[in-house]
N, C-alpha and C positions, 0 to 999 in steps of 0.2 A: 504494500500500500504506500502509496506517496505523503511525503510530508503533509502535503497542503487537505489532502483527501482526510489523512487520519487528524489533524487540528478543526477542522470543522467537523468531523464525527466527535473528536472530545468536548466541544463547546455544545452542540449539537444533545447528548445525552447528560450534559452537567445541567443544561436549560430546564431540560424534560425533569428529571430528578430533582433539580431545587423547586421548581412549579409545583410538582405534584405531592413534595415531601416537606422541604423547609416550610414553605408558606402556604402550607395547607388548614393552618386555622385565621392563618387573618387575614387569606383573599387576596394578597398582593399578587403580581405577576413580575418579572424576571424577563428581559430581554438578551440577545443574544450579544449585543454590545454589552450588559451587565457579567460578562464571562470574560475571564481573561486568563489565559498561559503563564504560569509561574516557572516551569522548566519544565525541557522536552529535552528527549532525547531520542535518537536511533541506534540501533546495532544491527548490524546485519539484515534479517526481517519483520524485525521486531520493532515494536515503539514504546518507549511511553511519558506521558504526560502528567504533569501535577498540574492543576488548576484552583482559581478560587473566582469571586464574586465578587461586586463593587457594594453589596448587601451589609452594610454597617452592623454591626457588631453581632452576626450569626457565628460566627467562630468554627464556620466550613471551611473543608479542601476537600478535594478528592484526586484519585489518582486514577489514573485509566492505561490501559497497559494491552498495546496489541500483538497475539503470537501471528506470527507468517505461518508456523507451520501449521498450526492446528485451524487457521482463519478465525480466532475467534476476538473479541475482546473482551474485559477484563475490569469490571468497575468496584472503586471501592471509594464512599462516602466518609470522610474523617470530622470529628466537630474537638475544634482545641480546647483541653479540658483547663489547661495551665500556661502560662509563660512567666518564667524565673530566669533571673539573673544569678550568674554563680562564679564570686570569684575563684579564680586557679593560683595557687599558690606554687610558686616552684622551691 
């Protein structure tokens, strides 16, 4: 699958999924400009994607991951439970 092919399939099912699942009790809708590419990458036949939302303070990502071999894709919804600062002492 091409770059450009598999980036509008991840925005594409991150749309459908935050529509149907985030904002499913208070009506809002999610546009496909509300979706944006956090890192992508390729190997070989493979792809995958981290993405998130312009959606203030839902505390989503999700990761989308495509096999070449098996043709399939791969979705998984993350919501941040935490973010901490940690110094490193040497």
């Amino acid at each position: 699958m091409d770059n450009g092919r598999f980036e509008e399939l991840c925005k594409d099912i991150v749309l459908e999924y935050s529509n149907e699942h985030v904002h499913k009790d208070d009506g809002k809708q999610i546009t496909k400009d509300d979706v944006y590419i956090v890192w992508i990458c390729r190997t070989l036949q493979n792809n995958k994607a981290l993405l998130s939302t312009t959606v203030h303070g839902d505390g989503m990502y999700y990761e989308v991951t495509y096999n070449g071999d098996k043709q399939q894709i791969y979705f998984d919804a993350y919501k941040k439970v935490e973010n901490m600062a940690i110094d490193v002492v040497d």
